[in-house]
Rosetta silent file (secondary structure, phi, psi, omega in degrees, C-alpha in Angstrom):
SEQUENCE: XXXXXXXXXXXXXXXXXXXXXXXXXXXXXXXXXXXXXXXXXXXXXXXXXXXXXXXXXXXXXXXXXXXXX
SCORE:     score description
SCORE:     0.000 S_00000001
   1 L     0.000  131.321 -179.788  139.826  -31.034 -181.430 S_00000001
   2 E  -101.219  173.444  175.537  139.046  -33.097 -184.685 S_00000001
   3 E  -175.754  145.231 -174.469  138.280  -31.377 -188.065 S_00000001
   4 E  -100.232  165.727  173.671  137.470  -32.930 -191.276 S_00000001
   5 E   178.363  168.960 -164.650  138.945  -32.807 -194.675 S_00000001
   6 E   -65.450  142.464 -167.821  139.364  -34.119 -198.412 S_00000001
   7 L   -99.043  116.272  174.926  141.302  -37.083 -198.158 S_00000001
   8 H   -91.781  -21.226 -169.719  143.587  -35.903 -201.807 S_00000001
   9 H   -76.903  -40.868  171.258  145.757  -39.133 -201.476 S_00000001
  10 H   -54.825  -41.985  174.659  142.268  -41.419 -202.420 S_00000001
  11 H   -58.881  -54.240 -173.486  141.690  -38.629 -205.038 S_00000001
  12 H   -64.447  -39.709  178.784  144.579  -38.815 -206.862 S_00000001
  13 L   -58.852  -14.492  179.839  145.034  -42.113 -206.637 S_00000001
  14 L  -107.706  -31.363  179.728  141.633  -42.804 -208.497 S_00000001
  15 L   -49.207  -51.012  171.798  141.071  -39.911 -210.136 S_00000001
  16 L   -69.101   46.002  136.953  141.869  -41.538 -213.978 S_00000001
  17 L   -92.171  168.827 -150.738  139.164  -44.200 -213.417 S_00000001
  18 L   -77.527  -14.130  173.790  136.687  -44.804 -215.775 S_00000001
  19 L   -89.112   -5.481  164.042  133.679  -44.623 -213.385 S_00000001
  20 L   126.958 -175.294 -168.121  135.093  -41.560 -212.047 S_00000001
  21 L   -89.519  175.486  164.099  137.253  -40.664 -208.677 S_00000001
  22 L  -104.199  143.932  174.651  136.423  -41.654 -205.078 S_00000001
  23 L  -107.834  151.763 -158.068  135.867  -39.145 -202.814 S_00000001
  24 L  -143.256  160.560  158.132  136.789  -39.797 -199.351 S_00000001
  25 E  -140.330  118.853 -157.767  136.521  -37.397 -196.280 S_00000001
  26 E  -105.901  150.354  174.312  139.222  -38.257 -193.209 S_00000001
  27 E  -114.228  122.989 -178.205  138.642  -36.694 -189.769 S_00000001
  28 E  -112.436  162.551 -170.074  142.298  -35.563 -188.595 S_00000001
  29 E  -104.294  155.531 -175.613  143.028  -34.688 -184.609 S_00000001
  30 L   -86.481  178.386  155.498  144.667  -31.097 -183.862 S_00000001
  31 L   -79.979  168.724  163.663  147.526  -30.913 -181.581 S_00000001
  32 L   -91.706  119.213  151.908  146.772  -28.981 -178.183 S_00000001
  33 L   -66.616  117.886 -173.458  148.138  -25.676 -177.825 S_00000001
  34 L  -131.525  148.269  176.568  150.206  -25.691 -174.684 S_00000001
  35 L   -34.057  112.630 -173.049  152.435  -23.670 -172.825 S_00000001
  36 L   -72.907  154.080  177.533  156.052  -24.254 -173.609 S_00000001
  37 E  -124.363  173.230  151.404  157.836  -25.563 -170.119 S_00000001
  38 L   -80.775 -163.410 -173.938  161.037  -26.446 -168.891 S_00000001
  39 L   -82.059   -0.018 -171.016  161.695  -30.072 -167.637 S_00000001
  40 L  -100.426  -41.222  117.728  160.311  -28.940 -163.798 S_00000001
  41 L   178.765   42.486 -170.066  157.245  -27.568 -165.855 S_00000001
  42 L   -94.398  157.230  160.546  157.668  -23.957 -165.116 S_00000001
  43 E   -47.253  157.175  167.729  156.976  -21.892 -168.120 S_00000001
  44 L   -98.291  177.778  173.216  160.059  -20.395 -169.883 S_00000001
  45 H   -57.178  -68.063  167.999  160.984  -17.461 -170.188 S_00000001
  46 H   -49.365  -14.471 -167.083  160.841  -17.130 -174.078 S_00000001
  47 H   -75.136  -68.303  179.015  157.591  -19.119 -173.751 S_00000001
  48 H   -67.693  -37.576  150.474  155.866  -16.291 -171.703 S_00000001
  49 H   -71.518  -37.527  167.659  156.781  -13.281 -173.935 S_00000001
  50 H   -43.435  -17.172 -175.805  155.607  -14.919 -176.901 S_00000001
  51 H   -82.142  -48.343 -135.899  152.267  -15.375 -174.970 S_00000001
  52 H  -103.417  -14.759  143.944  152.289  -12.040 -174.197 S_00000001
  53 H   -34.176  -48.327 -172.273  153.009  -10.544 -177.660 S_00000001
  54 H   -77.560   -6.602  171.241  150.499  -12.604 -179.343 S_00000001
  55 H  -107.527    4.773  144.718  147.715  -11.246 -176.961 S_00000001
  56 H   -61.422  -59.237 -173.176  149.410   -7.885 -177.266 S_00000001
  57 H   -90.107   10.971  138.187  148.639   -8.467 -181.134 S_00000001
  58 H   -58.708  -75.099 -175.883  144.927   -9.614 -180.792 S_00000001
  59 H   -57.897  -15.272  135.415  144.215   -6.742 -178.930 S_00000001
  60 H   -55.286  -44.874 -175.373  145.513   -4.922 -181.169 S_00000001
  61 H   -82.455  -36.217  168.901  143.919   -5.980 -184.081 S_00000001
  62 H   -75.112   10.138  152.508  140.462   -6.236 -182.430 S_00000001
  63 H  -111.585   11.353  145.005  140.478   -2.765 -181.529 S_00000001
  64 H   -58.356  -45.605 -165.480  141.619   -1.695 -185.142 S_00000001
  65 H   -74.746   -3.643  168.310  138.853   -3.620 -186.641 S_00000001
  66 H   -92.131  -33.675  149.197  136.547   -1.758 -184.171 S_00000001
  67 H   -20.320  -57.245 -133.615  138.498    1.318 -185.193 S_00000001
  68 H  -122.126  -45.604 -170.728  137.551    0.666 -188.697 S_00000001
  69 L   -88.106    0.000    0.000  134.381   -0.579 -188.093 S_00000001
C-alpha cells in the first residue's frame, strides 16, 4: 500500500528563499501487516493472542459505538 505525504525535508530546506519554499509531495510504501512466525513459519504463540485481543478490542469498540449510537 503507498500513501502520499509532505515531503518537510524539501520544506525546510527552502523555506527562507526569497521566491518562497518548494513544496514537494513523496509517495512512501507501507509495510505489510503479517503474522508473526517462527523460523518453520508456524505462528507463535504470543503472535496468536495478540491477534486475538486486538479483534477482541474491535469488537468491542464497534459494538460500543453502536451502543452509543
Amino acid at each position: 500500500m503507498r500513501f502520499q505525504k509532505f515531503d518537510l525535508h524539501t520544506y525546510n530546506q527552502t523555506k527562507d528563499l526569497p521566491g518562497g519554499p518548494v513544496y514537494a509531495v513523496v509517495e512512501e510504501e507501507l509495510a505489510d501487516i503479517e503474522m508473526i512466525t517462527d523460523d518453520e513459519g508456524n505462528p507463535t504463540r504470543g503472535g496468536l493472542i495478540g491477534y486475538a485481543l486486538a479483534y477482541a478490542l474491535m469488537a468491542g469498540f464497534v459494538g460500543m459505538m453502536f451502543y452509543i449510537l
